[in-house]
Structures are given as structure tokens and as C-alpha cells.
C-alpha positions, 0 to 999 in steps of 0.5 A: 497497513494490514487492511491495505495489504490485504486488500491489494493480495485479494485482488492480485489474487482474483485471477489465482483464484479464477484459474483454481475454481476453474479446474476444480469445476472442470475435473471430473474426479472431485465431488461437486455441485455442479453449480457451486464453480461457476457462481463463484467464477461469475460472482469474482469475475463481477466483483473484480470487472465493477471495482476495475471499471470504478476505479478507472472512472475514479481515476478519469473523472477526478480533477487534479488540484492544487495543494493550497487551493484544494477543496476538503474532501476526494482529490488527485494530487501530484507532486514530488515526494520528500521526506519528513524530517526526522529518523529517515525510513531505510530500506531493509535490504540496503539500508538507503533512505526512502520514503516507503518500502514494501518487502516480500520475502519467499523461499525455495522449496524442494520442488524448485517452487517458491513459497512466500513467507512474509510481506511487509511494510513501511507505515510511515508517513512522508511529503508531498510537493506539487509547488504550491505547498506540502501535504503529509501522505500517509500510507495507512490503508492505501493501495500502493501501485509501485513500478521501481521493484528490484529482486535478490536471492540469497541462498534459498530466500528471494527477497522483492523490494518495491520502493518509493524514492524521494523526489520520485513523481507521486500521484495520490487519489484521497481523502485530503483534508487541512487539520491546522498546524502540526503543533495543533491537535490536542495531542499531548508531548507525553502522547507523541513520546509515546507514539513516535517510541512505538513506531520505532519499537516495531521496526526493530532492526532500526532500533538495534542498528540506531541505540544498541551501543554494545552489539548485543541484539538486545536494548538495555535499560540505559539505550532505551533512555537514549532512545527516549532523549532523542525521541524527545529532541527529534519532536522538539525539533519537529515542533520548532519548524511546524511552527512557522507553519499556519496549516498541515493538510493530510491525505489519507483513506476516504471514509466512504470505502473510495479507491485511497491510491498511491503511486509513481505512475502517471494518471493515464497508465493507471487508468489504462492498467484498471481497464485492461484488468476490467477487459480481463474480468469480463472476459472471464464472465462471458467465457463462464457464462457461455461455457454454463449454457453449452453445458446446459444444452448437452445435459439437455439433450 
């Protein structure tokens, strides 16, 4: 989670970044090289024209596939997301069942300005259909491009929701792989108790809100053994229906550093969004370099 959080702020906040060392180089009062603003403007605006140019390509080149039939390796797939079965994912402002969640929280300085103090994430994997089969999506690293946003204020706090629904249309670039079936693996029962406890211990407000019995905003000894019996049914559960499945197929981050996208838009806005972000970003290079040698030249003169 935290690699693909801070992945999609560093590239969001390229231009912040742009328009910062541009008033640093221009302001006549700050002591600087001269050189130093300008190499970072064009080793950003390079930097961010090569990644939207390539993951336009990526998106472009990349045929869609099959489920069933999909070779192992990078694929584009698209379908409709479902739910795993199994504790849901609740959005933390409502509360309604989706199949992830991004939270941003920011408040209200004296200044009327806003100022972020949190963003999160749902971790948890969930299900794609294209007709022809399932494959588990699991978010772990991917740069999540969500256009369902929705914004509330309480107070001096604003909260910015991005949501994925289920049965919302889902275009998935990645690494797809077939592990075999769900009850393969060699993970012991004792290790996925354990793990599926662990994800519930990080969503605390979901633990307190499903086991806390008596209202106290903490787990007691005997609400965690509750927790634990029904840990144990849901895997049970989870088990009896993987069962009858021969295959799981997965997709996740590509190995090799490759765009691992996930999103509700078509493939065609998506590449069309990553051109206009390369447009931008030669923009600011030919602009910077331009600016460079007028510069050059008055000092010449």
C-alpha cells in the first residue's frame, strides 16, 4: 500500500513541484546557483514526459485478454468487480460495502487553507469478472485511477472518499498469474488464522464496530476469542468453495517495475489522460529550456 501511495503522490505532485522550483529560480532574493533550478525543472519535466509517454504505450500496445485463456505474464484485463466472500470492505465514512476505498483527510487552517493530514487505504483484495472466469485483484502496489470521488466537510475537517463499487466496470493492466487452487499453496490454517487476524487488527474501527460487545472502544480477552471462532468459520467457509475450484488466477505488480494499473475507466481515456500529462510535461521542458538560453544570451551580452 505504501509503495503505491507514494508513488501516485510523487507524480501528482510533479507539477506542485514544478511551479515551486520555478519561483525559487525566478525570485531574485534567494541565494542560488544559478543552474541548480533549471536542472531540476528539466530532469522532472524528462522524468515525468518518459513515464506518461510509456504508460500511454503500455496501455495502447497491451491486448485485452481472456481470463481463461490468458497467457501468464503482463496482461489488460476488464471485467466487473465483485466481492470476496467473507468480512466485506466498509467504506469508513458510511459504512456501505465496497470493493476498496481511498481516504483523504485535510483540515481547515487559520488561514482558510486546507492541509492534509492523512491519506489511506483499503489493502484487501477483491474479484474480477470478465464472463469467462474470476481473478483475484489485489491492490498491493497498484496506481489506483478512480474517478467515483465524493467530498464531506465536518467541522474543520474535509474528508475525499475515492471508491470502487461492486459491479463498477474494472480495467486492470498487471502481472496475471495462475497459482492453482485457493486451498493450494502450502500455507498452513494456523498461518492464514493468523493473517486474515492481522488484517482485521489493522482496521480497527471494523474490529471495535463487528466484536466489541460491550461498548468499550477496546477488545477483551473473550471478544478476541470471538474474533478468532469466527476467523476460523469464514476460512473454513472460504475453503469449502475454493474447493470445487481447480484454478485461482491473480493479478498483481509486475516484477519488472511495469505500470500495475487499476481502474473504473475505459482504456481510452486512460491513455488519452497519460498523453495530455506527457503534453504538459514537454511543455514545461521546452519552456525551460527556452527560458535557459534567453538567459544565456542576455548574460552574454
Amino acid at each position: 500500500m505504501l509503495r503505491g501511495l507514494l508513488r501516485d503522490r510523487l507524480v501528482l505532485g510533479l507539477p506542485g513541484l514544478q511551479l515551486a522550483l520555478l519561483v525559487w529560480w525566478l525570485d531574485p532574493d534567494l541565494d542560488k546557483p544559478f543552474w541548480l533550478p533549471p536542472a531540476l525543472l528539466l530532469g522532472t519535466a524528462l522524468f515525468g514526459l518518459w513515464r506518461s509517454l510509456r504508460h500511454a504505450r503500455l496501455v495502447d500496445d497491451t491486448p485485452t485478454a481472456r481470463i481463461a485463456s490468458a497467457a501468464q505474464g503482463y496482461a489488460e484485463l476488464r471485467g466487473r468487480g465483485l466481492a470476496l466472500t467473507g468480512t466485506p470492505v466498509l467504506s469508513p465514512l458510511n459504512g456501505l460495502p465496497v470493493l476498496w476505498w481511498r481516504l483523504q483527510t485535510e483540515k481547515q487552517q487559520s488561514n482558510g487553507k486546507w492541509k492534509q493530514e492523512s491519506i489511506e487505504q483499503s489493502q484487501a483484495s477483491f474479484l474480477l469478472d470478465d464472463g469467462s472466469g474470476h481473478c483475484l485483484v489485489d491492490p498491493e502496489g497498484a496506481e489506483m485511477l478512480v474517478q467515483r470521488r465524493e467530498v464531506t466537510q465536518q467541522g474543520e475537517h474535509r474528508y475525499t472518499l475515492w471508491t470502487l463499487l461492486p459491479q463498477d466496470p474494472i480495467y486492470v493492466l498487471g502481472d496475471f498469474r495462475t497459482l492453482g487452487s485457493l486451498t493450494d499453496g502450502g500455507v498452513s490454517e494456523s498461518q492464514r488464522l493468523r493473517e486474515l487476524l492481522e488484517h482485521w487488527k489493522a482496521d480497527q474501527p471494523g474490529l471495535l464496530k463487528r466484536f466489541d460487545l460491550d461498548g468499550n472502544r477496546a477488545i477483551d480477552l473473550q471478544e478476541w476469542e470471538l474474533a478468532r471462532a469466527q476467523a476460523r468459520r469464514e476460512l473454513r467457509q472460504q475453503q469449502a468453495e475454493a474447493a470445487a475450484a481447480p484454478e485461482l488466477h491473480r493479478v498483481g505488480a509486475a516484477g519488472d517495475g511495469r505500470l500495475y494499473l487499476i481502474s473504473d475507466l475505459e482504456p481510452g481515456r486512460i491513455a488519452l489522460s497519460f498523453k495530455l500529462w506527457a503534453g504538459f510535461h514537454l511543455l514545461v521542458l521546452l519552456g525551460t529550456a527556452a527560458a535557459m538560453g534567453w538567459l544565456a544570451q542576455q548574460a552574454g551580452r
